[in-house]
C-alpha positions as CSV (number, residue, x, y, z in Angstrom):
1,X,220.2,103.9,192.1
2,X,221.5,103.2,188.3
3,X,220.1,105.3,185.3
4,X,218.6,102.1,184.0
5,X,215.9,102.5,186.2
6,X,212.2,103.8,184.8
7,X,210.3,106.5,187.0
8,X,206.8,107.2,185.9
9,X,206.5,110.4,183.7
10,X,204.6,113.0,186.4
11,X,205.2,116.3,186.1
12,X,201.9,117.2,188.0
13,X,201.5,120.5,189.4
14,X,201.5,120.5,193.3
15,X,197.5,121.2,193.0
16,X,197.0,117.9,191.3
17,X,199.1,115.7,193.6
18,X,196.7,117.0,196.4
19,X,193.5,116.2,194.0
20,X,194.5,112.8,193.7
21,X,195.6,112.3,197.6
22,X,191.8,113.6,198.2
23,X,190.1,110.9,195.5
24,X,192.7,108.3,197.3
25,X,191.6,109.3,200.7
26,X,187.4,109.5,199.8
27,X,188.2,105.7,198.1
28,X,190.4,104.9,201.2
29,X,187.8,106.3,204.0
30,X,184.2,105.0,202.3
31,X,185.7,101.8,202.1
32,X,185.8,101.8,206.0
33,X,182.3,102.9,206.3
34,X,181.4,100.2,204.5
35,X,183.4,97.6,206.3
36,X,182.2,98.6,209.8
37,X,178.4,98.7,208.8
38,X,179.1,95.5,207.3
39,X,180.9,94.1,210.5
40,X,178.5,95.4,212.7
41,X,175.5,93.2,211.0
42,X,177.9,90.2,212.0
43,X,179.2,91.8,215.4
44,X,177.6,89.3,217.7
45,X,179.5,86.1,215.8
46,X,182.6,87.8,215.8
47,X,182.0,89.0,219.4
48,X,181.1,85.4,220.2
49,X,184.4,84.2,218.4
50,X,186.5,86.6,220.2
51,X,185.0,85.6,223.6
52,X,185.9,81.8,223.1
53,X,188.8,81.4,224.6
54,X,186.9,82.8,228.3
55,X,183.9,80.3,227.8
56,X,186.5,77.5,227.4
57,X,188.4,78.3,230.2
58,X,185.0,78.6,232.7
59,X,183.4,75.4,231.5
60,X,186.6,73.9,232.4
61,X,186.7,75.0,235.6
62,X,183.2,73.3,236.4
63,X,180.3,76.3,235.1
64,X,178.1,74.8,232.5
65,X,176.5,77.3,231.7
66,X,179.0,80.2,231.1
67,X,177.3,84.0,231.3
68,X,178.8,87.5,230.2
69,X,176.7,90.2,231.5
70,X,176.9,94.4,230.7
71,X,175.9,96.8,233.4
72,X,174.3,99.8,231.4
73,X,171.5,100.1,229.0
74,X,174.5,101.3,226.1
75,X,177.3,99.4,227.0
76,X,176.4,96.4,224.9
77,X,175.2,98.6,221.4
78,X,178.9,100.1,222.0
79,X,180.5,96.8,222.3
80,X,179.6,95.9,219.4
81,X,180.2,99.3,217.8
82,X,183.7,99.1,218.7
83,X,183.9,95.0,217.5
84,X,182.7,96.7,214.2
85,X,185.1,99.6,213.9
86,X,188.0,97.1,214.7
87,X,186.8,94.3,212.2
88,X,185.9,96.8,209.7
89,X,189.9,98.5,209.9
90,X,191.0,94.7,209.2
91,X,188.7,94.1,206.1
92,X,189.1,97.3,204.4
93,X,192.9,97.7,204.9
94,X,194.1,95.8,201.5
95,X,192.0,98.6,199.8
96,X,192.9,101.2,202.2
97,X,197.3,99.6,201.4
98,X,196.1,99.2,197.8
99,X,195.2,103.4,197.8
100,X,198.4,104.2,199.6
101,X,200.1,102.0,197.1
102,X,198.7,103.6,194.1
103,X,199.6,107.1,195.6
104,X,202.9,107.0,196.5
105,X,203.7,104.5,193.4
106,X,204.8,107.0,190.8
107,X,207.3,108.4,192.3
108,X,209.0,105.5,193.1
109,X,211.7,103.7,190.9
110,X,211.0,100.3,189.8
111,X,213.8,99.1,192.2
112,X,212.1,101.1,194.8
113,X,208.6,99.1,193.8
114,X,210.5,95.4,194.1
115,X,211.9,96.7,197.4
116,X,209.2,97.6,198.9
117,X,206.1,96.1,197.7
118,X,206.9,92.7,199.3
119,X,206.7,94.4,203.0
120,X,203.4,95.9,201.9
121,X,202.1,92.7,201.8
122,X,204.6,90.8,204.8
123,X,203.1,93.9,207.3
124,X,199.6,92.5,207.1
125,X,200.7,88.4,207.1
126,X,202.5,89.4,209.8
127,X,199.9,91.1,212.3
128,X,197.7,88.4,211.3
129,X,199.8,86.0,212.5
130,X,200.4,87.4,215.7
131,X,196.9,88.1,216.2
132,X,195.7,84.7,215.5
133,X,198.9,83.7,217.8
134,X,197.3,86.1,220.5
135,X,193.7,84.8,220.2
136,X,194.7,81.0,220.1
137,X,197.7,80.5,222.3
138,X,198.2,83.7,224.8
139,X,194.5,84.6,225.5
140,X,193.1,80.8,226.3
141,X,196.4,80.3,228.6
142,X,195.9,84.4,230.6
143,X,192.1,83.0,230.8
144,X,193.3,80.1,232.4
145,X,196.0,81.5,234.7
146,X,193.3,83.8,236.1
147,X,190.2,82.3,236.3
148,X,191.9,79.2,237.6
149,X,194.1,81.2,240.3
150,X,190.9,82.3,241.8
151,X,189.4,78.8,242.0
152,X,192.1,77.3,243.7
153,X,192.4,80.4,245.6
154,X,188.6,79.4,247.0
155,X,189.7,75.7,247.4
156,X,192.4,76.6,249.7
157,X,190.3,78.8,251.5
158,X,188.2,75.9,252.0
159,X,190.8,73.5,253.6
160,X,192.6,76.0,255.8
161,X,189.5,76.2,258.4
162,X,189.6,71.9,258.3
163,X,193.4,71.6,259.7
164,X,193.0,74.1,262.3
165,X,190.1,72.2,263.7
166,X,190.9,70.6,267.2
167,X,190.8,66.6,266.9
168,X,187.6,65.0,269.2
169,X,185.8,68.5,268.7
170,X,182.0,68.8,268.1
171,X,181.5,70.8,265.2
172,X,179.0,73.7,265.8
173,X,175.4,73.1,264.5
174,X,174.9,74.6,261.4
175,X,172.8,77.6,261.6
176,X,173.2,79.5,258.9
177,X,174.2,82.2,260.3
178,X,178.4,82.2,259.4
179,X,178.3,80.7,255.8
180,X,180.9,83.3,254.5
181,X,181.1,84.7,251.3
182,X,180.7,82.9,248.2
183,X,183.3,85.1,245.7
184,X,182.1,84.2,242.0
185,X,183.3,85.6,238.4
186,X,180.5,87.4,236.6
187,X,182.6,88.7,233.7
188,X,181.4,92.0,231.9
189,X,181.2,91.9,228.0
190,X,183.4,94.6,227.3
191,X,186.3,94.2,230.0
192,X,187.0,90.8,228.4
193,X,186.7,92.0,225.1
194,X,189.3,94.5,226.2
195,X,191.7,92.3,227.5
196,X,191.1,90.2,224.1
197,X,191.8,93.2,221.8
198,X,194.7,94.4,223.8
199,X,196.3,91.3,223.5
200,X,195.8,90.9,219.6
201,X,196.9,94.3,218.7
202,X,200.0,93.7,220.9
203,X,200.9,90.6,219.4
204,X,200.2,92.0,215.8
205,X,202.0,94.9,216.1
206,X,205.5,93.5,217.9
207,X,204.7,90.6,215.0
208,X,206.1,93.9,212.9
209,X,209.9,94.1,214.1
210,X,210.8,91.9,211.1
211,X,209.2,94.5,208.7
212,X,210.3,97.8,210.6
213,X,214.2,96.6,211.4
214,X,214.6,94.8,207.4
215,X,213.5,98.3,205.7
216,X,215.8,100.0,207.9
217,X,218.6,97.7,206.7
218,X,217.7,98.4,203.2
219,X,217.9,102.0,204.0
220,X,221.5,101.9,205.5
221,X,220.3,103.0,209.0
222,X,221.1,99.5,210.8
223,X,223.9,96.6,210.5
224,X,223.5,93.5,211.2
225,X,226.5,93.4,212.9
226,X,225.4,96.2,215.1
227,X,222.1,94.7,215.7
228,X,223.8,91.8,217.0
229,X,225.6,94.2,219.4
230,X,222.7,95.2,220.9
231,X,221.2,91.7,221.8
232,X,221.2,92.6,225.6
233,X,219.8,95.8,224.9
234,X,217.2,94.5,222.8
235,X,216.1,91.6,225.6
236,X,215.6,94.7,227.7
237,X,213.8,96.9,225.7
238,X,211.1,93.7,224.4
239,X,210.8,93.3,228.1
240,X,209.8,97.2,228.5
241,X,206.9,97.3,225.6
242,X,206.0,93.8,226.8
243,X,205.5,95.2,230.0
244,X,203.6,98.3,228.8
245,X,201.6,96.6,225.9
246,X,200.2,93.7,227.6
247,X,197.5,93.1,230.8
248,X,199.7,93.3,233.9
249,X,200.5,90.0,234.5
250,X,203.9,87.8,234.1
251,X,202.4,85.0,232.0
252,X,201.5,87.3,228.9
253,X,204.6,89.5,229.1
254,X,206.9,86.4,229.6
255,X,204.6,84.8,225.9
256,X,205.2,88.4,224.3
257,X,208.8,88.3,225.1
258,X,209.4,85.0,224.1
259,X,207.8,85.1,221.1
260,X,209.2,88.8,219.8
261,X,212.5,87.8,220.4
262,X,213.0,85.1,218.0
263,X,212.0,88.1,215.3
264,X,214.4,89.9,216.5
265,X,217.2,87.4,215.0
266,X,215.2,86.8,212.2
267,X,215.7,90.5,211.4
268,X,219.5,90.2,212.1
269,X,219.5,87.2,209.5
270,X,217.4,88.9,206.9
271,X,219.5,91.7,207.2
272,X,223.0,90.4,206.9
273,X,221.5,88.6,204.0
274,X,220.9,91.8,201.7
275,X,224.1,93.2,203.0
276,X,225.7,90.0,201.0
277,X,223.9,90.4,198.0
278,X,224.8,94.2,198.2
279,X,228.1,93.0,198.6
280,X,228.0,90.8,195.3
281,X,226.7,93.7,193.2
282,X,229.1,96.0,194.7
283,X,231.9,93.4,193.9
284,X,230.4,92.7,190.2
285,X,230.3,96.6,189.6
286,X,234.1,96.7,190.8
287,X,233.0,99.4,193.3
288,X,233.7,97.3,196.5
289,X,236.7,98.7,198.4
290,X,238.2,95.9,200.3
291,X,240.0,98.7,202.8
292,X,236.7,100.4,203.7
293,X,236.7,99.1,207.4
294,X,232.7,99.6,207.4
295,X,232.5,97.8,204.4
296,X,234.9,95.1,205.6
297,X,232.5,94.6,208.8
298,X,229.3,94.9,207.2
299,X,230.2,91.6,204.6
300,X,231.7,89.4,207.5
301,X,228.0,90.1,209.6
């Protein structure tokens, strides 16, 4: 930190400081209310939009005329309840960062602001783009891998009976009586929508690891070079939340993994890039020691 740098004159009592956290949490909380009664007048489109990718997937596997159903006289007012609370989170977060930002502001330098104002707004780009990644690529491919595991499971159910059938036998009359049992999807609203939210906060949250792993290079607590170290124990552990984040299948921990892990080496690169430019100001103040071994590995990582 160098002397040239400006901190905003607040010598506030502690009594204050507590004032202003309660005006930024009333501003920060009634902007929330807002949002959600606002979603929840437009729950049913987003609803409808968040249960796309399902519909897609059933009228490809031959049903025309796709149908959700609920199973108790709440369930569907809730639904749409919780469609609202989540909606309403995601449009009243920039003023609920923008209250944070204007709290915790003064007491940071104006190095501290460049710093870390740019991950204040990278955080939300980011889970938005691993939400839409969830809702456009990873949900319409785990709809598909289902629903279309149990259809062919029913075709080949179909066929097995037809090649254990004797050659020159007569088949049986058809009576009616041994039809079997037709198994049929009949989706409920708010176990899709489950899957469909799981999947997005998932995919939003991991979407963060660039954010979380660069501010704790800034901070000195990680290396690039030791980050690349830990490459096998990384794959591991992005396997482990995969596992535990996602539905319990293969295909959407296998997508999670796959698309985490490139982030993870985009951190490694982002990082060994501000430990140049630390180097360079280091080397321009003359206060880089060339014999400091950690020094010496964090400029060649």
């Amino acid at each position: 930190m160098t002397q040239n740098d400006d901190i905003d004159n607040s010598a506030a009592p502690l009594i204050e400081h507590l004032a202003e956290l309660r005006n930024r949490l009333i501003w920060a909380v009634m902007s929330y209310i807002i949002a959600i009664l606002a979603c929840f007048v437009v729950a049913e489109p987003i609803l409808n939009f968040m249960l796309h990718p399902i519909e897609l997937s059933m009228r490809a596997l031959g049903d025309p005329n796709p149908v959700m159903q609920y199973t108790s006289p709440q369930e569907y007012f809730f639904t749409l309840v919780r469609i609202a609370m989540v909606a309403g989170f995601a449009v009243a977060f920039p003023v609920i960062g923008y209250q944070l930002w204007r709290f915790i502001a003064p007491g940071l330098y104006k190095s501290e602001k460049n710093a870390f104002l740019p991950f204040l707004i990278a955080s939300p780009a980011l889970f938005l783009t691993g939400a839409a990644f969830s809702h456009y690529v990873v949900t319409p491919i785990a709809m598909d891998f289902f629903l279309g595991f149990a259809d062919a499971s029913s075709i080949v159910a179909a066929i097995i009976p037809t090649l254990t059938d004797i050659p020159g036998d007569v088949p049986a009359a058809d009576t009616g009586s041994d039809t079997g049992i037709d198994i049929v999807f009949q989706g409920k609203v708010n176990e899709t929508l489950d899957i469909s939210l799981k999947l997005i906060i998932a995919f939003g949250m991991c979407f963060q690891l660039p954010v979380l792993l660069t501010l704790m290079g800034k901070a000195g607590l990680v290396s690039a070079a030791g980050l690349g170290a830990m490459r096998k124990y990384a794959v591991v552990l992005i396997l482990i939340v995969a596992a535990l984040v996602t539905p319990p299948d293969v295909m959407s921990q296998l997508i999670l993994f796959f698309a985490v892990y490139p982030l993870y080496e985009v951190s490694i690169f982002l990082i060994r890039r501000i430990e140049k430019r630390r180097e360079a100001e280091l080397r321009a103040e003359g206060l880089w020691d060339e014999d400091d071994p950690a020094d010496e590995t964090e400029g060649k990582a």
